[in-house]
C-alpha positions in Angstrom: 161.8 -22.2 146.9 165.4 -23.6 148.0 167.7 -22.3 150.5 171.1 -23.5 151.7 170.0 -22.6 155.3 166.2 -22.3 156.7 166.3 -20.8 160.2 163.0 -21.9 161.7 162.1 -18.6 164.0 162.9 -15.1 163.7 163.5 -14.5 167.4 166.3 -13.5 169.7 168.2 -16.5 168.9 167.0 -17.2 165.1 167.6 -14.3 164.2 171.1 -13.6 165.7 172.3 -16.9 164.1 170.6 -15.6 160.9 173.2 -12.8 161.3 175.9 -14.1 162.2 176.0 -16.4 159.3 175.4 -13.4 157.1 178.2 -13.5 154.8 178.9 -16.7 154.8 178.1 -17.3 151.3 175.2 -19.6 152.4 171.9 -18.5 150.9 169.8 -18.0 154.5 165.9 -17.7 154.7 164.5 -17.2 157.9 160.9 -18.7 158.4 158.2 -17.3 161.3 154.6 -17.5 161.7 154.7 -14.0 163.2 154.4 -10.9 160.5 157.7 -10.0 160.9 157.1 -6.4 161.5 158.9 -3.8 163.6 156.9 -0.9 165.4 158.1 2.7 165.8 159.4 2.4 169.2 158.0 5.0 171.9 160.3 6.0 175.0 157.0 6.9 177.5 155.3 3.7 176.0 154.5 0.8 179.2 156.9 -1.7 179.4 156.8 -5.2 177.7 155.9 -7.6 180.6 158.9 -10.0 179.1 162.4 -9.3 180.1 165.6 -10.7 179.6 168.6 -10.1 181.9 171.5 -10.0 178.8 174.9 -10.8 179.9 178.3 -9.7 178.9 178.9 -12.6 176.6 175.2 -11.8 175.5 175.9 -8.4 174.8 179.3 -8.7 173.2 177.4 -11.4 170.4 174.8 -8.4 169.7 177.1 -5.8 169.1 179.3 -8.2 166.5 175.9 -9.0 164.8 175.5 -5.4 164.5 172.1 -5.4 167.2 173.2 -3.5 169.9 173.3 -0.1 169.2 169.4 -0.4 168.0 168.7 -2.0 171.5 170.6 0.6 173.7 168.9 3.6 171.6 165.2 1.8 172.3 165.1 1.1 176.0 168.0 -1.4 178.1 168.8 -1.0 181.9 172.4 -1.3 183.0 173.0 -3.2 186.6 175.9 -3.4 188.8 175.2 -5.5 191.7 172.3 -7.9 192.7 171.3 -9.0 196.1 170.2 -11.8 196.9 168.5 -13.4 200.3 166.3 -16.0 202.0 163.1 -15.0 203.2 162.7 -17.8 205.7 166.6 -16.9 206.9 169.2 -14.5 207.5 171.5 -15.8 204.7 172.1 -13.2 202.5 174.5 -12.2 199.6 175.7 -9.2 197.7 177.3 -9.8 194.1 179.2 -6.2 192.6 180.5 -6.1 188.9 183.3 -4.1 190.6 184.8 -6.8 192.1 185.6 -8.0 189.4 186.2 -4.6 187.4 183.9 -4.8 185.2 181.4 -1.8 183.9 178.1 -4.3 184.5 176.8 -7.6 185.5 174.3 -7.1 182.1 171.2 -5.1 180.9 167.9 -6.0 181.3 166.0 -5.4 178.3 162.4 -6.4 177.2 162.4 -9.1 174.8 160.7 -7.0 172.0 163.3 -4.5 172.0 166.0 -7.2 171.7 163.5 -8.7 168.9 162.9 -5.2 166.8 166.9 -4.3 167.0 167.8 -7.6 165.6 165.2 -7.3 162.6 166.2 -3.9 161.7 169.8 -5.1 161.4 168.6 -8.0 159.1 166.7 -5.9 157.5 169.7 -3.0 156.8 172.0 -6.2 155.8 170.1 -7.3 153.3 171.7 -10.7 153.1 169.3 -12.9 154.7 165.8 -13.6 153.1 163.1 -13.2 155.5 159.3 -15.1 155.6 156.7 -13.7 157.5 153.1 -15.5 158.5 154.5 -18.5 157.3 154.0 -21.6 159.5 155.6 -25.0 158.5 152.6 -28.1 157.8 155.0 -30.7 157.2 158.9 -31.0 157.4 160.3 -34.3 155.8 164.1 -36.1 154.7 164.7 -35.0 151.0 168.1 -37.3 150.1 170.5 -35.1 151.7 168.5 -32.2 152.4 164.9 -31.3 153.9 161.5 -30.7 152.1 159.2 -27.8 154.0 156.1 -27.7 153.2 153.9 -24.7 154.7 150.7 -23.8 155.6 150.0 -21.9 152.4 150.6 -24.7 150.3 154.3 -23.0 149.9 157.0 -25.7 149.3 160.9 -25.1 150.5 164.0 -27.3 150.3 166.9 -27.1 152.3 170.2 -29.1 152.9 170.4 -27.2 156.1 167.2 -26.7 158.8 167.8 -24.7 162.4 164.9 -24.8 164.5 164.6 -21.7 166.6 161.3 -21.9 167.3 161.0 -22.2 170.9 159.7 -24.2 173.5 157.0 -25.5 171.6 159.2 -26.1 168.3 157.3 -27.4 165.4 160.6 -28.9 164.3 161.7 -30.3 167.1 158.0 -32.5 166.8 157.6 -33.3 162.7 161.6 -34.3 163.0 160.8 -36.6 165.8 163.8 -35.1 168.2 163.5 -36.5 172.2 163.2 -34.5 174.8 163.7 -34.9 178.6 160.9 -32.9 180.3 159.5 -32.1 183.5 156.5 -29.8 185.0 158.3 -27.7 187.9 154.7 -27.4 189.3 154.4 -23.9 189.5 153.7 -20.9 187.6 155.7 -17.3 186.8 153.8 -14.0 187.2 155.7 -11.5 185.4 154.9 -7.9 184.8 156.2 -4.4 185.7 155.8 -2.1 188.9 156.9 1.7 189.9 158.4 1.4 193.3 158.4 4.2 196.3 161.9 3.5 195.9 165.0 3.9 193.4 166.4 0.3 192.8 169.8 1.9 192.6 170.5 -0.5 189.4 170.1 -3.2 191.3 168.9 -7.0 190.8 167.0 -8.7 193.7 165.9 -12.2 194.3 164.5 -13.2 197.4 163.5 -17.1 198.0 160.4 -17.5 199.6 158.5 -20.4 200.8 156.4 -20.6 198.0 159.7 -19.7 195.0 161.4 -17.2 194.0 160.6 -13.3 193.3 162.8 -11.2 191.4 162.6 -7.7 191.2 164.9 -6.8 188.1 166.0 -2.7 187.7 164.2 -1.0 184.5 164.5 2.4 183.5 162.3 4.8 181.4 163.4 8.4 180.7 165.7 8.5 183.9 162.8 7.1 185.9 164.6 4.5 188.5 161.9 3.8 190.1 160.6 0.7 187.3 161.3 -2.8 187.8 160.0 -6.3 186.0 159.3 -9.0 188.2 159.0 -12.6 187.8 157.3 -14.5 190.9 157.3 -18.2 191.1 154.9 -19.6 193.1 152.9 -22.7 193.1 149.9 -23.2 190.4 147.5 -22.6 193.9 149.4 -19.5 194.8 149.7 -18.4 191.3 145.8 -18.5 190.5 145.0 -16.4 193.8 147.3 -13.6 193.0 145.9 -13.5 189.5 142.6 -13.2 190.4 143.1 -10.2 193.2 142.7 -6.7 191.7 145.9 -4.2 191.4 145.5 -2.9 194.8 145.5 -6.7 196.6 148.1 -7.7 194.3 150.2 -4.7 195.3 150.3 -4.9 198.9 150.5 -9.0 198.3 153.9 -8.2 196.5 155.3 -6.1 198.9 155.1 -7.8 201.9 156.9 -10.5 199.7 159.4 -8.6 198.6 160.1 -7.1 202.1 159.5 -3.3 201.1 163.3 -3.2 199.8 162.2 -0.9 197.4 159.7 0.8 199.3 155.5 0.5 198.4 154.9 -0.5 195.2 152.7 2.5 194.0 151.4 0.8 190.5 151.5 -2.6 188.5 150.7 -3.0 184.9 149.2 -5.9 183.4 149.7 -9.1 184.7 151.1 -12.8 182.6 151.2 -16.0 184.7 153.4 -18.4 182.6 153.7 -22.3 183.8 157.2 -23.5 184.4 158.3 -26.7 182.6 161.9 -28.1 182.2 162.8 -29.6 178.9 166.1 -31.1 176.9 166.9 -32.8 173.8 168.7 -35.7 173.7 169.6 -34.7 170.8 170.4 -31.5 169.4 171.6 -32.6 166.0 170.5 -35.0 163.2 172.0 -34.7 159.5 171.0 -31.7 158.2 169.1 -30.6 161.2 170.1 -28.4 164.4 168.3 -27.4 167.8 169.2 -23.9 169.1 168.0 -21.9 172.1 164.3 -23.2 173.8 163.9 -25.7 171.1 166.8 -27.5 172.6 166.7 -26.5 176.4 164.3 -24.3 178.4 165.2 -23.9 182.4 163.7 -22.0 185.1 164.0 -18.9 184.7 165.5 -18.6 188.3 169.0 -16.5 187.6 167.0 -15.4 183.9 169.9 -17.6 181.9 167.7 -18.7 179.3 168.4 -16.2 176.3 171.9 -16.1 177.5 172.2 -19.9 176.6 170.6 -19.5 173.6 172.8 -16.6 172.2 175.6 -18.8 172.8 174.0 -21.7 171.3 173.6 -19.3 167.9 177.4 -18.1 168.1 178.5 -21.5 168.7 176.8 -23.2 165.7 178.0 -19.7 163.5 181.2 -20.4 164.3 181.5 -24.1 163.5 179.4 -23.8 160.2 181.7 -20.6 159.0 184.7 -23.2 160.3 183.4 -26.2 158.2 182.8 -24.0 154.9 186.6 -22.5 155.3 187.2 -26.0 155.2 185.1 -27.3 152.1 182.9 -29.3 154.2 178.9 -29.4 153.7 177.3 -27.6 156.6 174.3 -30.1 156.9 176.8 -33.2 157.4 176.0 -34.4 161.0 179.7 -35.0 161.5 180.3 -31.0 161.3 176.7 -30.5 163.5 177.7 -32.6 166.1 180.5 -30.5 166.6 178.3 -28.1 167.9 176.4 -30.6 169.9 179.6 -31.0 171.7 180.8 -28.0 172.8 176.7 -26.4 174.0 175.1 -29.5 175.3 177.3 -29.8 178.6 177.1 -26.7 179.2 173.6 -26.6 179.1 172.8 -29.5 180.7 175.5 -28.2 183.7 173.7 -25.2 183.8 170.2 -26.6 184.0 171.8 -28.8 186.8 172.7 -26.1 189.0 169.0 -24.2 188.6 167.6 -27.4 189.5 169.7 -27.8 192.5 169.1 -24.1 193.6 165.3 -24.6 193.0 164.9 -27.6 195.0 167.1 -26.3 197.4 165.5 -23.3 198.3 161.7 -25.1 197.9 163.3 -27.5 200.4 161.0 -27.5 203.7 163.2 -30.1 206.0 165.2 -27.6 209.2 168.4 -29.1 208.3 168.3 -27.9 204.5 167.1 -25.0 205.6 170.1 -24.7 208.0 172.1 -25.3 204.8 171.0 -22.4 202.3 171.7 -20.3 205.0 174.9 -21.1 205.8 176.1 -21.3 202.3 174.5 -18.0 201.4 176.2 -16.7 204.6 179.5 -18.8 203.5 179.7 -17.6 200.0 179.5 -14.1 201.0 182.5 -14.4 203.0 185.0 -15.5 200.6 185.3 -12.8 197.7 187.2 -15.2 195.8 184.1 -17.5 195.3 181.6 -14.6 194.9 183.9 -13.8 192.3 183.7 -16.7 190.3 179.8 -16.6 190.7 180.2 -13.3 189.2 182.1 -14.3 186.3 179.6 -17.0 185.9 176.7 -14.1 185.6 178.6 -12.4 182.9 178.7 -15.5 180.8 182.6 -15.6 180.4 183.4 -18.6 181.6 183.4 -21.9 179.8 184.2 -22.8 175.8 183.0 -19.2 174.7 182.2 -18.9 170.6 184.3 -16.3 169.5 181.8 -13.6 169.2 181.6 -13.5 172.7 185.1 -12.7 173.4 186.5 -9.5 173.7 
């Protein structure tokens, strides 16, 4: 088999790159161990444990790939403000898409939905070749291309690889890419609860002593009274909520969460989900490109993750569609490191600030504790500066690909 472009992994961001380059006149094939299969969705069905908190920028590259109207006719939840305070203070803020007049801060849509949209829209293009229960064996230099060879036996070259296979990237490991890493030491429970309470299309994130919990608005048949919620606690913490039945865990969660939204009155099945930073060096060799959590992966403290990602995939669309326009080869490293440029300080700026909210608000010292307060009370009182923060949220700040702008 040959290819002009193999995108390893089919998911939110593989899979948005896939068509986004659709078009191009590049033959594409897309690669994934998964089946590749997309379920008849069900409105009463439970909710997918795994969220993602879409943003603007994140939902303006969806609807140019031609996604988002099978997302918005599954399942997505709109939000307009999100609240945030400290649990061990009285610092507390309040950021409004209205200030800045916008419709929405973002969505927050379970990761299969996202997934299944982006499929069927592959699927109804019919441009982009796609391999299902195939995982890669090997993945070695080929002159000026790539030689694939997969489980099966099945052999594929390629001028062009994308590795958008995720934290774990087989890619990222056969080509021998670097990566900066660190364990954050504690775990994420995530799952979905039915509060007493509407949560009024609102996103809240208290800091506790142990991390973060976020309580993220999702809606099913006008129900408002659904929300995900990611909990990061310590791997001690973590194993002793796990192990309490629904009812402990219930009352556990709301006296963490304060009782903003009330009792919470049911929980569905819980994941607990270690937290690890990691970051290429590298995001490009010739012929090769890192996108999305095979390049970066960050806590998922302000859920920015798949937001990066997206961008990563619009960024690299544009610059390969810019380098073909100019008869250049889209595997020289020249034209890859293009894309390199513009994501990688982003992301690592980005990262940076998680990390700095993260150890600041895991800080134990009175006079850092003194200090969250006080900017949490500071930043509330300038509307200029909670502005920019929300701008930041919506994910139209920066060098933005042009399927992200309006």
């Amino acid at each position: 088999m040959q290819a002009d472009l193999v995108i390893v992994g089919a998911g939110m961001v593989g899979s948005t790159l896939a068509l986004a380059l659709a078009g191009s006149g590049l033959s594409i094939l897309v690669v994934d161990a998964g089946a590749l299969e997309v379920s008849a969705f069900e409105a009463a069905a439970p909710f997918e444990p795994r969220v993602s908190a879409l943003s603007m920028a994140s939902q303006r590259i969806l609807e140019r790939v031609g996604a988002w109207p099978g997302i918005v006719s599954r399942r997505a939840c709109r939000y307009t403000d999100m609240r945030v305070w400290d649990g061990s203070g009285t610092g507390q803020i309040h950021f409004s898409a209205a200030s800045v007049h916008a419709e929405a801060l973002g969505h927050i849509v379970e990761n299969r939905v996202v997934q299944d949209a982006l499929l069927d829209a592959l699927r109804a293009g019919g441009e982009v070749e796609l391999l299902g229960n195939a995982s890669l064996q090997t993945l070695e230099r080929d002159g000026t291309g790539w030689q694939i060879e997969l489980a099966d036996g099945r052999r594929i070259r390629s001028e062009l690889v994308v590795a958008a296979d995720g934290a774990q990237s087989t890619v990222r490991r056969l080509a021998g890419c670097e990566t900066r890493e660190w364990d954050y030491l504690h775990h994420a429970i995530v799952t979905s609860v039915r509060c007493a309470e509407p949560h009024l299309r609102t996103a809240w994130q208290r800091f506790t002593d142990d991390g973060p919990l976020a309580f993220l608005p999702l809606e099913r048949a006008g129900d408002q009274h659904w929300c995900s919620i990611v909990w990061s606690c310590t791997e001690p913490e973590a194993r002793r909520l796990m192990a309490l039945d629904d009812e402990a865990f219930r009352a556990a969660l709301g006296r963490a969460f304060e009782y903003r939204l009330g009792e919470i009155q049911s929980v569905d099945p819980r994941l607990c989900i270690p937290l690890r930073q990691r970051h290429a060096k590298r995001y490009v060799q010739p012929g090769l490109a890192l996108v999305g959590d095979a390049a970066h992966v960050i806590h998922p403290l302000a859920g920015q993750g798949v937001n990066l990602g997206l961008l990563d995939a619009a960024t690299l669309a544009e610059v390969l569609h810019a380098a073909l326009t100019c008869g250049e080869r889209p595997g020289e490293l020249r034209v890859l490191s293009r894309y390199e440029r513009r994501r990688m300080p982003h992301n690592l700026a980005m990262m940076a600030a998680m990390e700095g909210f993260e150890r600041l608000f895991q800080a134990d010292p009175l006079p850092l504790r003194w200090l969250r307060n006080a900017g949490l009370k500071g930043v509330e009182a300038l509307p200029e500066l909670k502005s920019m923060f929300v701008r930041q949220a919506l994910g139209l700040t920066g060098d933005l690909p042009e399927l992200a702008r309006a």
